[in-house]
N, C-alpha and C positions, 0 to 999 in steps of 0.2 A: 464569526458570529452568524455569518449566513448560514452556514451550512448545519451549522447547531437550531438552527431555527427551520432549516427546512427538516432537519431528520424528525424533529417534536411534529411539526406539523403536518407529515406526508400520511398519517393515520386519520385524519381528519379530511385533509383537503382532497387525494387525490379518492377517495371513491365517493366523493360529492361531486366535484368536476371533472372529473375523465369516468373512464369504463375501466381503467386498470387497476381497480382496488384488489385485487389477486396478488398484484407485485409489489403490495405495501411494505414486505418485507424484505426485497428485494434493493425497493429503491430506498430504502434507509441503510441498509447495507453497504449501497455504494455510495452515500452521503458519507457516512465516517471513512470510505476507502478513500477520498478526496484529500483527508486531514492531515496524510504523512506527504502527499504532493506539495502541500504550501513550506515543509519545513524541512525537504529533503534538499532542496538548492541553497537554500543558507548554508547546511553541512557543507555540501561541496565546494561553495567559495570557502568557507573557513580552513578544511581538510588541502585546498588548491592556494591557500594563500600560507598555510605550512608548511608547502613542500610537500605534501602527501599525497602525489599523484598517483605512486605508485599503488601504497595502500586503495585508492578512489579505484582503480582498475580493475587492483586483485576484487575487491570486495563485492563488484558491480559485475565478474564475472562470475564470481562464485553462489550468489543469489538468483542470476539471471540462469544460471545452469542448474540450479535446484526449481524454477520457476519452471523451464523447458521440460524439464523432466514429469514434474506434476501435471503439467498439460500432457503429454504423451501419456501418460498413464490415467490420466481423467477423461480424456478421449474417447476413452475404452471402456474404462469400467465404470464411468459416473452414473449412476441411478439420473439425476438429473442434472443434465449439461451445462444448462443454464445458469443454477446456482453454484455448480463446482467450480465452471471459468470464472465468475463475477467473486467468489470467495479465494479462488488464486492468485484475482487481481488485486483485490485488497488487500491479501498478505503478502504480496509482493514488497503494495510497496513499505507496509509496517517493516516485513525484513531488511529492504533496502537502508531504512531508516535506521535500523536497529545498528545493521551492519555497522555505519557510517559512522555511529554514537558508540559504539565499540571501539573502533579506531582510534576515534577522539582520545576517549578515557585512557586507551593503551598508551598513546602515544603523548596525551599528557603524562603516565604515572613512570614512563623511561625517561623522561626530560626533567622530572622534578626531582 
């Protein structure tokens, strides 16, 4: 609820109180990048308490090696730096999440 309340109110409040009303769209950006942090460790106890370590590995490897890879290549070619790491962070960790919730489904729909 916080953080739905700060992304409505960061167009308002921060270039009344701060000087960085420039990065309003910035910092609302990484208000929803915070939303898959709260419901990415549920996953993993759930995924950890099925036995699905293995799956939690592969998945957290193969995300984290498309993440590396985007940053080596935004490195270099991003028009603006700033916005391309804060937007690779955020999709990091939606795919994180995605991954995890892929797994799930998979491995509910072999067991049923």
């Amino acid at each position: 609820i916080a953080t739905l309340m700060a992304y409505f109110s960061a167009p308002y409040l921060v270039p009344r109180l701060t000087s960085y009303g420039h990065l309003v769209g910035d910092i609302q950006l990484v208000t929803l990048g915070v939303l898959p942090y709260a419901a990415t460790p549920i996953l993993f106890h759930v995924m950890s308490a099925l036995d699905m370590r293995m799956q939690l590995v592969l998945s957290a490897c193969a995300v984290l090696g498309v993440y590396v890879l985007a940053l080596l290549w935004g490195g270099t070619h991003a028009a603006d730096k700033l916005e391309f790491f804060t937007l690779a962070r955020v999709l990091y960790g939606y795919a994180l999440l995605s991954a995890y919730g892929l797994c799930l489904t998979l491995h509910r729909w072999k067991t049923a």
